[in-house]
N, C-alpha and C positions, 0 to 999 in steps of 0.2 A: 063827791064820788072818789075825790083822792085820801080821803082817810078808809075809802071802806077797803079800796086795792092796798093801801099802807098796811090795815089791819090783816089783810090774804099774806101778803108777803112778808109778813113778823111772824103770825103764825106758822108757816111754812119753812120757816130759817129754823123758829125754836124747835119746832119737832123734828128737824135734822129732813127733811123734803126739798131737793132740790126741783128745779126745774123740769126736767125731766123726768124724776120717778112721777111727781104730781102729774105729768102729763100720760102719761103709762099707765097710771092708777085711772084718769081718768078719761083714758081713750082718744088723748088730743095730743098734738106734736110741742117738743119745747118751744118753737118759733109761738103758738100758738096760746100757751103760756106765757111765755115774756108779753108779748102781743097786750093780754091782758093786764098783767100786772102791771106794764110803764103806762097805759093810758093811750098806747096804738089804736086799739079795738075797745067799742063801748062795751063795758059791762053788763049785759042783760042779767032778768032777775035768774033765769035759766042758770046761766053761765057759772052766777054767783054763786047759786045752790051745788052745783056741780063742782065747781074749785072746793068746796065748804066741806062738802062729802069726800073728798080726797083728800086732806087736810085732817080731816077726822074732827071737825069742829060747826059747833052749831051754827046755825047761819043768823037763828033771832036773833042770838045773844052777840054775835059776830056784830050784828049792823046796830045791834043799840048801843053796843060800847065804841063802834067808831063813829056815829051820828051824835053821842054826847060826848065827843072829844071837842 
């Protein structure tokens, strides 16, 4: 699970998304966002999809590239 949050939080760096826009775009506070990314709160598949869709990045392609890391 720590490469798929690795993969959230690379994605998010590169397209210039901090913590808190992601969490704005996506209707959740930054505590709520870090939360997720350091591995505080489990990542449900929900959750995933929803960082994924703010991020603006696929979620398939998202977890096959960090599950074949």
């Amino acid at each position: 699970m720590e490469a798929v949050r690795d993969a959230l939080r690379l994605a998010a760096t590169r397209k210039g998304i901090s913590q808190r826009e992601l969490g704005d775009r996506i209707g959740r506070s930054q505590p709520w966002v870090s939360h997720h990314f350091d591995g505080s709160y489990v990542l449900s598949v929900d959750d995933f999809i929803r960082i994924c869709g703010g991020i603006g990045i696929d979620p398939v392609h998202t977890l096959r590239a960090a599950l074949n890391k």
